[in-house]
DSSP file (Angstrom, degrees, kcal/mol; ACC not computed):
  #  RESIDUE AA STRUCTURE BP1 BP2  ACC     N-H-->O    O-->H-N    N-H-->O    O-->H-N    TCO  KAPPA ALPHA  PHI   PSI    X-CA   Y-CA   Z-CA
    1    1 A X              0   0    0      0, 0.0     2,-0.2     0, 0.0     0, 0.0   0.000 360.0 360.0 360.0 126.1    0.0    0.0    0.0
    2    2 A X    >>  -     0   0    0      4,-0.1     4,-1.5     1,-0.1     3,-1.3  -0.427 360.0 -90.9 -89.4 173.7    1.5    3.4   -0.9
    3    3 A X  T 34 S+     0   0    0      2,-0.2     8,-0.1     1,-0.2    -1,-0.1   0.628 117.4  52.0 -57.9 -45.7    1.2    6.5    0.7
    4    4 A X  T 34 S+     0   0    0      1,-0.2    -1,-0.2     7,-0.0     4,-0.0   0.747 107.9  47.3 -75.5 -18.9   -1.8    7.6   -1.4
    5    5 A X  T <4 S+     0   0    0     -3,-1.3    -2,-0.2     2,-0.0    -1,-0.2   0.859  93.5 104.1 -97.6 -33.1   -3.7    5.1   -1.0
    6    6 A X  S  < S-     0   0    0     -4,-1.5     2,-0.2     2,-0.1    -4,-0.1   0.492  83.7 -85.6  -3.2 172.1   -3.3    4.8    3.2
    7    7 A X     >  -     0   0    0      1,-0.1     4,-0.7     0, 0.0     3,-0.4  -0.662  46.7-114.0 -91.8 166.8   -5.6    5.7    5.6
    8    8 A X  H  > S+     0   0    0     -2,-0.2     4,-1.7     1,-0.2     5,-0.3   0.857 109.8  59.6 -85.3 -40.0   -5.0    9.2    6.1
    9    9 A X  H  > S+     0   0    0      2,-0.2     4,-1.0     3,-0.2    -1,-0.2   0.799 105.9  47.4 -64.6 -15.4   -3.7    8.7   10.0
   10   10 A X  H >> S+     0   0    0     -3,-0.4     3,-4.6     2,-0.2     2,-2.0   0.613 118.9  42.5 -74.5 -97.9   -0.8    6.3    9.1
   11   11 A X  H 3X S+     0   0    0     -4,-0.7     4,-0.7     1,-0.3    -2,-0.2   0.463 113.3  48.0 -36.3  -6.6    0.0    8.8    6.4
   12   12 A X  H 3X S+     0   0    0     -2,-2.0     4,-1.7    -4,-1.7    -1,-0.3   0.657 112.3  56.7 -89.9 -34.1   -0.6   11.8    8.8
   13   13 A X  H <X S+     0   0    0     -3,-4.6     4,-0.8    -4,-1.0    -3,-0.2   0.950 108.6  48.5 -60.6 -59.7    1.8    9.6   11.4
   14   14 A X  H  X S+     0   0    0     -4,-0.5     4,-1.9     2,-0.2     3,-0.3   0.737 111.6  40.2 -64.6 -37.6    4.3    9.6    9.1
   15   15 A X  H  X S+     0   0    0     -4,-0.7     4,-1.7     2,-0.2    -1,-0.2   0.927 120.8  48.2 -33.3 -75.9    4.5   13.2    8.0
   16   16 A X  H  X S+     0   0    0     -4,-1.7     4,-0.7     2,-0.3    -2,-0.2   0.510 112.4  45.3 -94.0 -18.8    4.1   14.0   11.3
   17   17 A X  H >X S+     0   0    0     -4,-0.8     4,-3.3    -3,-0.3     3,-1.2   0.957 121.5  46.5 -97.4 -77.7    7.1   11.1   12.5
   18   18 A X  H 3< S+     0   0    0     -4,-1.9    -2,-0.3     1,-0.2    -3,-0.2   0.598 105.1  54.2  -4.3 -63.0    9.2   12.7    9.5
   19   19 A X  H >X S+     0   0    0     -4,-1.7     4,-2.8     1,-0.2     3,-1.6   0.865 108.3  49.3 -41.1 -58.2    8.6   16.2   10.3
   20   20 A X  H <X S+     0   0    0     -3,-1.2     4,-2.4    -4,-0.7     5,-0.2   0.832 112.4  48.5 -68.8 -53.2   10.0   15.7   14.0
   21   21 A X  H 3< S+     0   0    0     -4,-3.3     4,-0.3     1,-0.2    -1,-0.3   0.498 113.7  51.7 -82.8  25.1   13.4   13.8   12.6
   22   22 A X  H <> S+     0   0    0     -3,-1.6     4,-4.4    -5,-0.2     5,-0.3   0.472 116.0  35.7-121.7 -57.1   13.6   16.8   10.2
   23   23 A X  H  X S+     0   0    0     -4,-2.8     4,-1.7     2,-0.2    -2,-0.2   0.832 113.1  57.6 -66.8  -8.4   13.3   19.3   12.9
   24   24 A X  H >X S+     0   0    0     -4,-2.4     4,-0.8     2,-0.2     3,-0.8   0.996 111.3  47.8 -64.9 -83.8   15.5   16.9   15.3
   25   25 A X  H 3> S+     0   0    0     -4,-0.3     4,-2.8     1,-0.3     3,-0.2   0.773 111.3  49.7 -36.2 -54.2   18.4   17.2   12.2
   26   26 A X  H 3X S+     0   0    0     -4,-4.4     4,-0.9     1,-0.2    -1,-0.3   0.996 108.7  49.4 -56.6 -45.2   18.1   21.1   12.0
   27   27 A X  H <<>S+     0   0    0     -4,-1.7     5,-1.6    -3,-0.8    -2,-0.2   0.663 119.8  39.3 -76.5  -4.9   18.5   21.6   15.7
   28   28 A X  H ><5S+     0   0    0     -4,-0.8     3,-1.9     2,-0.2    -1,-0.2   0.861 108.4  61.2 -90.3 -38.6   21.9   19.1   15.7
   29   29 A X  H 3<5S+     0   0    0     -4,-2.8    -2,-0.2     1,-0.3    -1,-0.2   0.828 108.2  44.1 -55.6 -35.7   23.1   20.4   12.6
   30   30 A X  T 3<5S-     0   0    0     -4,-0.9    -1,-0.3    -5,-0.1    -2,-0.2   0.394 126.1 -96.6 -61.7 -34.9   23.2   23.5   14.5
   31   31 A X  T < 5S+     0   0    0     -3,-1.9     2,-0.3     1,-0.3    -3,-0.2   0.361  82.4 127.6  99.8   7.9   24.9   22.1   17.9
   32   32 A X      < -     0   0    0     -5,-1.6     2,-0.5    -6,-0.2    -1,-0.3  -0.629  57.3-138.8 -78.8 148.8   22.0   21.8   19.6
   33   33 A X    >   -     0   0    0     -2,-0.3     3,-0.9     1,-0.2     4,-0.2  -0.776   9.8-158.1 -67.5 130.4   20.6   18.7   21.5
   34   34 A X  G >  S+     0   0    0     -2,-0.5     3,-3.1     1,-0.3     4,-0.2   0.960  98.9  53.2 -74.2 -54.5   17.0   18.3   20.9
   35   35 A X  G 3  S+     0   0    0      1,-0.2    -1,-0.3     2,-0.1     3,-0.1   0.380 114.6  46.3 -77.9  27.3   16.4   16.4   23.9
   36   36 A X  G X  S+     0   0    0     -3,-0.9     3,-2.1     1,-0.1     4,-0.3   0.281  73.4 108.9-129.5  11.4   18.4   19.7   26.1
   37   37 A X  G X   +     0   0    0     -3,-3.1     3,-2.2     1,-0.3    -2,-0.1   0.761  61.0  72.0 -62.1 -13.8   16.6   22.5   24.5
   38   38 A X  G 3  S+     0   0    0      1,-0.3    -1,-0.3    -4,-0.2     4,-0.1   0.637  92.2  63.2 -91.2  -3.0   14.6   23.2   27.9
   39   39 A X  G <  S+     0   0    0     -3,-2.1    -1,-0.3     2,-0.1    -2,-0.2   0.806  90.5  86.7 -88.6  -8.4   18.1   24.7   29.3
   40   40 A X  S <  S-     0   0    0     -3,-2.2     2,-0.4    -4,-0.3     3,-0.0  -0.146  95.5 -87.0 -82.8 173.8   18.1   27.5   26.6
   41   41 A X     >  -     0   0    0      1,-0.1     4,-0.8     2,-0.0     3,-0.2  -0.793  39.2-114.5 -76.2 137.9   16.6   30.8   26.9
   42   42 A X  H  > S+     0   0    0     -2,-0.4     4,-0.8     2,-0.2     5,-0.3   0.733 109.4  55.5  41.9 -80.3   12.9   30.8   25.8
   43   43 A X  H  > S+     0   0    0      1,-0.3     4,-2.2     2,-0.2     3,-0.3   0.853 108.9  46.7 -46.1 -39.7   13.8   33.3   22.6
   44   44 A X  H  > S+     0   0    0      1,-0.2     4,-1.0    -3,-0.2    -1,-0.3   0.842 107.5  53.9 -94.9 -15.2   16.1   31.2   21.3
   45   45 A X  H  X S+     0   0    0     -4,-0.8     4,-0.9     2,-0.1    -1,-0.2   0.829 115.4  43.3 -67.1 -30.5   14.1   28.0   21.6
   46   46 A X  H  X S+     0   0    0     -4,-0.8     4,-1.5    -3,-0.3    -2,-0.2   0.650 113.2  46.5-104.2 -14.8   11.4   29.6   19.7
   47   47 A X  H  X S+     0   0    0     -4,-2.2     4,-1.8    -5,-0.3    -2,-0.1   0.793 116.0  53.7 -69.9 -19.8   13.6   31.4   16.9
   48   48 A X  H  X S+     0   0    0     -4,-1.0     4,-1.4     3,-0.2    -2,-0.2   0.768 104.2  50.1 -91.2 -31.5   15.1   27.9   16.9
   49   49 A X  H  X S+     0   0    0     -4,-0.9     4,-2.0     2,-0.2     5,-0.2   0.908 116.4  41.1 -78.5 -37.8   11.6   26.0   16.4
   50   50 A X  H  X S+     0   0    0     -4,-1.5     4,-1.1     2,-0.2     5,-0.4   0.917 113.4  55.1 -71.1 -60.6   10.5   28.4   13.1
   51   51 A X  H  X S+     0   0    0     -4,-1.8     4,-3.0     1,-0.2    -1,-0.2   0.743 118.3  30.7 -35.9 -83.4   14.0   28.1   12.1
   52   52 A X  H  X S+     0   0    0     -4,-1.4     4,-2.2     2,-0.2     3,-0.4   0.776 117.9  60.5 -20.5 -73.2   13.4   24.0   12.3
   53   53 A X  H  X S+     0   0    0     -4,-2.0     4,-1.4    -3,-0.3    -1,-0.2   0.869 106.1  42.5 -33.6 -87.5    9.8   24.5   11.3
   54   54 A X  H  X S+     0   0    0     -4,-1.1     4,-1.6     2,-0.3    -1,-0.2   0.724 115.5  52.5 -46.2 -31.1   10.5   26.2    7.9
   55   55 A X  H >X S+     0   0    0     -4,-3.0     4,-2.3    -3,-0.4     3,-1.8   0.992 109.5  43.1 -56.7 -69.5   13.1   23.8    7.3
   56   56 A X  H 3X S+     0   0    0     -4,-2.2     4,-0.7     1,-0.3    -2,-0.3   0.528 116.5  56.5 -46.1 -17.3   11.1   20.6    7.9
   57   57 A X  H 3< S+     0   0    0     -4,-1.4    -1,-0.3    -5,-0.2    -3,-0.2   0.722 103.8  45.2 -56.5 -52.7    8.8   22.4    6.0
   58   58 A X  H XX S+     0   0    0     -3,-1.8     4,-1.4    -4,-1.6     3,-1.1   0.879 113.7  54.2 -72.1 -55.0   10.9   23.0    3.0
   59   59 A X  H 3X S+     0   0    0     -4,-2.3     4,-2.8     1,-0.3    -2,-0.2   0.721 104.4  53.3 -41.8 -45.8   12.0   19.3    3.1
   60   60 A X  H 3< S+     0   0    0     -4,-0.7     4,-0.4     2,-0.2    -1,-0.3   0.353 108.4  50.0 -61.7 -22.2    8.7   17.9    3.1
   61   61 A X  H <> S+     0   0    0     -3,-1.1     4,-0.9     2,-0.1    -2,-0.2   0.487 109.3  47.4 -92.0 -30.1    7.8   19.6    0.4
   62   62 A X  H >X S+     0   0    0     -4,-1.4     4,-2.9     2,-0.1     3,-0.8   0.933 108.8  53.6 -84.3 -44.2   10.6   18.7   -1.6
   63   63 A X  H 3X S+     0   0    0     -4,-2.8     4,-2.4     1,-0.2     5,-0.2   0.948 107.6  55.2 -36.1 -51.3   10.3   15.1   -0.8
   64   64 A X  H 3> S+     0   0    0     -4,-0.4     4,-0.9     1,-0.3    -1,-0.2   0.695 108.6  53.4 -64.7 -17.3    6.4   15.4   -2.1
   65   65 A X  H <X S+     0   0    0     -4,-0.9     4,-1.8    -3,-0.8    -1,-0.3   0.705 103.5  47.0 -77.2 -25.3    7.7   16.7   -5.2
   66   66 A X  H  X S+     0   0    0     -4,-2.9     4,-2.0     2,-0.2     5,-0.3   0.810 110.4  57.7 -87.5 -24.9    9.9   14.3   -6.0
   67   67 A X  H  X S+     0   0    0     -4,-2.4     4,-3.6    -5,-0.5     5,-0.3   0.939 106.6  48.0 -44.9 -62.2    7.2   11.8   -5.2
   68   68 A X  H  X S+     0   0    0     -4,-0.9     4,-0.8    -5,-0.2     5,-0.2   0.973 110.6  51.2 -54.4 -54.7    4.8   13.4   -7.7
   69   69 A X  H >X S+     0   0    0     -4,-1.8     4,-2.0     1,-0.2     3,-0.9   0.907 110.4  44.7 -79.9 -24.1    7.4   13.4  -10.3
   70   70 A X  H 3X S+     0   0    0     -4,-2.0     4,-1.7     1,-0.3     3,-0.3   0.962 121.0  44.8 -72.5 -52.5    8.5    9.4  -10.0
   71   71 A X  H 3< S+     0   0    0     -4,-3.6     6,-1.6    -5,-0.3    -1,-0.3   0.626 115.1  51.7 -75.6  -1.2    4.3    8.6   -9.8
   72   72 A X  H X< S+     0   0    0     -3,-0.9     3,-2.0    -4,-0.8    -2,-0.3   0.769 116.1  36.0 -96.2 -44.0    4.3   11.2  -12.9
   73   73 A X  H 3< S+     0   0    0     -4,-2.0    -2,-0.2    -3,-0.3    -3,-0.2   0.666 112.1  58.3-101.5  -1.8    7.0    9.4  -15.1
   74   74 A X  T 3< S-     0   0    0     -4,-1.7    -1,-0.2    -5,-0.2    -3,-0.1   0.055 115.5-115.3-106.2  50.5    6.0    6.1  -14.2
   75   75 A X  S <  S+     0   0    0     -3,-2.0    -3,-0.1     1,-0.1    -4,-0.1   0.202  84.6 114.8  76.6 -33.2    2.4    6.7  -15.5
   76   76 A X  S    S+     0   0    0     -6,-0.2     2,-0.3     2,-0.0    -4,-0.2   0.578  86.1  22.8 -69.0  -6.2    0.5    6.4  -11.9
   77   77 A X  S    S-     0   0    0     -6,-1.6     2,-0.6    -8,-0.1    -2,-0.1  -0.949  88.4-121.6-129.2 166.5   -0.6   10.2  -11.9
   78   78 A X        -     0   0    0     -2,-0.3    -5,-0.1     1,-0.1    -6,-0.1  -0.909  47.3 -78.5-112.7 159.7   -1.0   12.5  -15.0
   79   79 A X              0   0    0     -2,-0.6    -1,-0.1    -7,-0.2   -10,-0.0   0.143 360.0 360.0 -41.6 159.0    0.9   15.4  -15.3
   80   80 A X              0   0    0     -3,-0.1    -1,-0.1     0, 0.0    -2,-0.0   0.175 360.0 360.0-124.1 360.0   -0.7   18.3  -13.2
């Protein structure tokens, strides 16, 4: 069963599981510990989640694109 066809809460699990190891990956790339953020100041924990946010954001969107195009060139969607 692929992604499209799922029930929408696996795929909504997944996104959502995804998202979290995307925003996990900004905050290390960075020199942070995810699981130590609560020791930081406030501001910079929440400049540090939109930062994260808009990443995982941006990632998740490129992933769904490349998705589209592979189900686009092997016939399973038609071109949009």
């Amino acid at each position: 069963m692929n992604a499209n066809n799922a029930p929408p809460t696996m795929v909504h699990e997944f996104d959502s599981d995804l998202e979290q190891a995307f925003i996990a990956e900004y905050w290390r790339d960075r020199g942070y510990d995810p699981d130590h953020l609560d020791d930081l100041p406030e501001e910079l924990v929440r400049a540090l989640m939109t930062e994260a946010s808009v990443y995982a954001s941006g990632r998740l969107t490129e992933i769904e694109a490349r998705a589209s195009f592979v189900a686009e060139v092997h016939g399973l969607v038609e071109a949009g």
